[in-house]
N, C-alpha and C positions, 0 to 999 in steps of 0.2 A: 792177606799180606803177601806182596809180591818178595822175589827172595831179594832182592835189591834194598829193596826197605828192612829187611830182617837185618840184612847186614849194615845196613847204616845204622840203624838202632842200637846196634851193641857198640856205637862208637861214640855215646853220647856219655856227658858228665855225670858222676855219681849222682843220684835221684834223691831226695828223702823232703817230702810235705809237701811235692812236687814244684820243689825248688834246685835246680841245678845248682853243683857245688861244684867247684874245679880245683880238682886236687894233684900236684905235682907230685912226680920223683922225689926224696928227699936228697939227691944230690945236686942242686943245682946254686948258684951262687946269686944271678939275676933272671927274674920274670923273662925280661928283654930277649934274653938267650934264646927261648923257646921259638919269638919266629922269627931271627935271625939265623940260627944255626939247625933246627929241627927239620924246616921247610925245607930246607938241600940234601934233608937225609930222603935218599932212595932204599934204603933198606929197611928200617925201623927197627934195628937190633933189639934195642931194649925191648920192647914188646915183646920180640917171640922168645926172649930170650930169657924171659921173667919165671922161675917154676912155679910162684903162684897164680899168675897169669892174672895179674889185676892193672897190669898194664895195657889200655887202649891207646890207639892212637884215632885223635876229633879230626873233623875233617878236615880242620887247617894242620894238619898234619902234625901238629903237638903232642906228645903224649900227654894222659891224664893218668888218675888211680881210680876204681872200679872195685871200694869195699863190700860189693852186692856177694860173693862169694866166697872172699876168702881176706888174707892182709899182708901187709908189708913184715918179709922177715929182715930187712937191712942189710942182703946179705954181698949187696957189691953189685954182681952182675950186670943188672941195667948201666952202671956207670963204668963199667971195664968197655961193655959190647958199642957206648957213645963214640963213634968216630969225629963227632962234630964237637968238642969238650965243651959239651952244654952239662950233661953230668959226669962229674970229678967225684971221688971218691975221699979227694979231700974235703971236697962240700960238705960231707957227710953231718947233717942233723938230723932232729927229728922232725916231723911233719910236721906243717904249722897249723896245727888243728888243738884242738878239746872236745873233749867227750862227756855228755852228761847223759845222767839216766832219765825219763820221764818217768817217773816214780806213779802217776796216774794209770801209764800202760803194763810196769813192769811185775812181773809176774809175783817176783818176790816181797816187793811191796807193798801188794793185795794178799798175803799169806798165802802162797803157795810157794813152794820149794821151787828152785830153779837157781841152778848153777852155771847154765849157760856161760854167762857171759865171764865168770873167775875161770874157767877150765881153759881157755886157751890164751890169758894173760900172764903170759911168761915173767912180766916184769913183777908181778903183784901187785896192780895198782889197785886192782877193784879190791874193797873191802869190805864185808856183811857183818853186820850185827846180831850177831849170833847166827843163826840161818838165816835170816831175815833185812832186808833194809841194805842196799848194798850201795856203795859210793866210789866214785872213783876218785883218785888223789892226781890232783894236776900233777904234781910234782913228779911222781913215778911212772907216769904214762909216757909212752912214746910214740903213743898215735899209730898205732901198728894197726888200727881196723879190724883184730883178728874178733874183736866182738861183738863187731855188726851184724855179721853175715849168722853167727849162730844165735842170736836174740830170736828165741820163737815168738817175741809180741812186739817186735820193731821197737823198744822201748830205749835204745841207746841213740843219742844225737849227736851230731855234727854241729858244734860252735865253733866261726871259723875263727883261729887263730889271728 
């Protein structure tokens, strides 16, 4: 692989059943914004300016989100560093995403221990049944992704909101 191609490749939408998934900023108010006001940004603030760095920016110059290693903390940034007010901080929701477990691949649903995917949800959304059998609750989740990236059996999905 040429380095040209390395680097276009990490600029591509989130991956899972090798299905691309295109996952925004959660401060945005309209779709439309992104290539009306993204496409004149010369900078690409938001991206480097992300501490989880799950912000990419695709080729048409949009940012996307890149649950592959880590998640959205909500914490502003991206939409302070937007000079082009595509993301507002008053926008502020949650990602329009759902998360379910495949219960087939997941670790704890074939009886083995594995807490993976509760240790980095902040909110509590996941819940197990006893050790076992874990479920997430639409309600309490906020689509943060922080439980993708540590699922050791890929067993967490993206239903898109």
């Amino acid at each position: 692989m040429q380095r040209r191609e390395l680097f276009k490749s990490l600029t591509k939408p989130f991956k899972q059943n090798n299905e691309f998934i295109i996952i925004r900023p959660p401060y945005f108010e309209n779709e439309e914004d992104f290539t009306t006001g993204c496409i004149k940004c010369e900078t690409k603030d938001c991206a480097t300016i992300c501490e989880e760095q799950i912000i990419v920016i695709q080729d048409d110059g949009t940012p996307i989100l890149d649950f592959s290693n880590s998640g959205c903390t909500y914490c502003d940034e991206c939409a302070k560093a937007c000079n082009n007010d595509v993301l507002k901080i008053e926008n502020l929701k949650n990602i329009n995403l759902i998360f379910s477990i495949d219960t087939a691949k997941c670790m704890s649903w074939n009886s083995t221990m594995c807490f993976s995917c509760k240790d980095p949800c902040l909110d509590n959304a996941i819940e197990f049944t006893a050790m076992f059998k874990p479920i997430i609750h639409e309600n309490k989740c906020t689509s943060c992704g922080f439980c993708i990236s540590v699922c050791p059996s890929d067993a967490i999905k993206i239903i898109k909101g």
